[in-house]
C-alpha positions in Angstrom: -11.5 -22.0 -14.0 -10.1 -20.0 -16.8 -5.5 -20.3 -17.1 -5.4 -16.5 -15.8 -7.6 -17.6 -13.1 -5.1 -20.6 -12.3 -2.1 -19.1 -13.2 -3.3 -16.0 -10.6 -4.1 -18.6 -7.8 -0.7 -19.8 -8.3 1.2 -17.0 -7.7 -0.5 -16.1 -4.5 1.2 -16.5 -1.4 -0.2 -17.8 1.8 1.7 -16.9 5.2 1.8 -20.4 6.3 3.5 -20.9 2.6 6.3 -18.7 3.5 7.6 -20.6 6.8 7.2 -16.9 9.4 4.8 -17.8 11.5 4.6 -14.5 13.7 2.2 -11.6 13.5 4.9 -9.2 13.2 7.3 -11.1 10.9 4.0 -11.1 8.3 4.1 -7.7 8.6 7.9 -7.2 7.8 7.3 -9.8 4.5 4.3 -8.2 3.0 6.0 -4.7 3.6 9.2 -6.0 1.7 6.7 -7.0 -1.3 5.1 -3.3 -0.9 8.4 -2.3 -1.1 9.1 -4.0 -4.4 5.9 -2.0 -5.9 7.6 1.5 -4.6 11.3 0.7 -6.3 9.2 -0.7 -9.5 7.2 2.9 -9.2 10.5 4.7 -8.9 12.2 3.1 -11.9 8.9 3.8 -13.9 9.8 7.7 -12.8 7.2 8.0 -10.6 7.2 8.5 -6.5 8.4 5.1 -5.0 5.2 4.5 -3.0 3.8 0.6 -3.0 0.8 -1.0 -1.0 -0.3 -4.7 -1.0 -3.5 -6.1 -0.2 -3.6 -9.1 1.6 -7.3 -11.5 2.5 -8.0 -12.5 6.1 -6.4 -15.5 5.1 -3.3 -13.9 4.0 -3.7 -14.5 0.5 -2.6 -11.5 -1.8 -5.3 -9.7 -3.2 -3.5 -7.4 -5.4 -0.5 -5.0 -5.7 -0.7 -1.3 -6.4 2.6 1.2 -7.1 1.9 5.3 -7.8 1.0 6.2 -11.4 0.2 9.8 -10.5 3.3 10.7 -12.8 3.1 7.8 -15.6 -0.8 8.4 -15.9 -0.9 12.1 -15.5 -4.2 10.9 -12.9 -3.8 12.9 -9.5 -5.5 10.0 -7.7 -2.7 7.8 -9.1 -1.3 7.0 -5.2 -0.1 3.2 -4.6 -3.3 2.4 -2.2 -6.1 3.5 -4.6 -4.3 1.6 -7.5 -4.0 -1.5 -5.3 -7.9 -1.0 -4.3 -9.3 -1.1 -7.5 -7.4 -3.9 -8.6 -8.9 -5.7 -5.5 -12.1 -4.5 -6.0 -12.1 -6.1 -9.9 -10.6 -9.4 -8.9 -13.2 -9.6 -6.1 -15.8 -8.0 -8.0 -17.1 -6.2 -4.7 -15.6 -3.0 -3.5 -16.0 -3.9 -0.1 -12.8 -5.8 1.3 -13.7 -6.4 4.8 -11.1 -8.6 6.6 -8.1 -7.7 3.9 -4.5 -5.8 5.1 -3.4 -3.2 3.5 0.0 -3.0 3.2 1.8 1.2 2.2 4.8 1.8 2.2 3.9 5.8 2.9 1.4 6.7 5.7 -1.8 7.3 3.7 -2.9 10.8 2.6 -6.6 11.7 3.4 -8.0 10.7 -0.3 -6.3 7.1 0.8 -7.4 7.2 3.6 -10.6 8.4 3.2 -10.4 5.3 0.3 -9.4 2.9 3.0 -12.6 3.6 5.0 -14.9 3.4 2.0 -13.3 0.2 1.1 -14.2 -0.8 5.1 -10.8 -2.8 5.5 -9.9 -4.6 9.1 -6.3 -3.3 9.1 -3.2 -1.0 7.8 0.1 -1.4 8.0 2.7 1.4 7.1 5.8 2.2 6.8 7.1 5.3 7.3 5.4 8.8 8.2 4.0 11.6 5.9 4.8 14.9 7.7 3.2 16.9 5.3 -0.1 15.1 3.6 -0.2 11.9 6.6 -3.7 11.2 7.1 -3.4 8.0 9.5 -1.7 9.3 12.1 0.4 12.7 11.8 -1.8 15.6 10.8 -5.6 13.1 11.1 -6.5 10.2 12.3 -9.4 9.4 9.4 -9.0 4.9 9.8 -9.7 6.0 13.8 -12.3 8.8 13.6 -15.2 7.9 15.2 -17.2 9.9 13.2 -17.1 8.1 10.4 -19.2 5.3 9.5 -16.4 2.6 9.5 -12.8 2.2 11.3 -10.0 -0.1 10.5 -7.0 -0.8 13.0 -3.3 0.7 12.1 -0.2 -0.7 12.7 2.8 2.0 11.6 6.4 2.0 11.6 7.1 -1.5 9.8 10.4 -0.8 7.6 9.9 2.7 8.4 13.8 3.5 8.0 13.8 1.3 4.5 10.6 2.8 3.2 11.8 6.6 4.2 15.6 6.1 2.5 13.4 5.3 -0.7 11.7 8.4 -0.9 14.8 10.1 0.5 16.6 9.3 -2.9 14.1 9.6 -5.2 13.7 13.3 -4.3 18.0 13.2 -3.9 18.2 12.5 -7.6 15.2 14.5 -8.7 16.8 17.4 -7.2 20.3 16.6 -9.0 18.8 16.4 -12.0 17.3 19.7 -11.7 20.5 20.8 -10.6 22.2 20.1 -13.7 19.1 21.6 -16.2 
């Protein structure tokens, strides 16, 4: 094993490492660490969206943040930048069994990427009324239709994830103000 292999199997963090033992209080963690990718994104100038992708053994798989802005790449959204970077440390680009964590609901290109990816589970924070692709304007990880389904659980920091956003358009829209 190579030192960036060792020094990345380090850094991981197992949920029986962190002493919360319940389903739900996982959920709350990992979002806080998605979280932590969307302020990251927001201080880079870009919109504060982060996932997390965590193993069926709860071991983190990667981290992804938005880049649409800092890239100038229009599928720069926190999910796909969090898939690939699963996808290369796996070397597969299936990721049956892993979590994503999002700290948005999923647009349909995530979503759509979520399926293709054939995860087990989502977990989000707060709704997307205009582009949501999970829940409020599709339901693409539940459509039947489609060759592969994944479970969803929504609402997890919903109120921290949405104040995010909330003030990152607040102080893009002062700024404009001031032009």
């Amino acid at each position: 094993m190579d030192d960036g292999a060792e020094a990345l199997l380090s850094a991981v963090s197992r949920p029986e490492d962190t002493g919360v033992e319940d389903a739900a209080g996982i959920d709350v963690m990992r979002m806080r660490e998605a979280l932590a990718e969307a302020e990251a994104a927001a201080a880079a100038g870009d919109v504060p969206v982060g996932a997390l992708i965590v193993d069926a053994a709860g071991v983190v798989l990667a981290r992804g943040r938005n880049r649409r802005e800092i890239d100038q790449d229009p599928t720069g959204h926190a999910e796909v930048d969090a898939l690939r970077a699963a996808a290369r440390q796996l070397g597969r680009w299936r990721l049956e069994g892993a979590t994503v964590y999002a700290t948005l609901e999923p647009c349909p290109m995530c979503a759509g990427a979520l399926v293709n990816a054939r995860i087990a589970r989502l977990v989000y924070g707060c709704p997307d009324p205009k582009a949501g692709a999970v829940d409020t304007l599709f339901a693409i990880g539940r459509d039947t239709r489609l060759n592969h389904r994944f479970a969803v659980t929504s609402g997890v920091l919903a109120d921290e994830c949405a104040a995010l956003l909330r003030a990152f358009f607040a102080k893009l829209r002062t700024a404009a103000l001031r032009r």
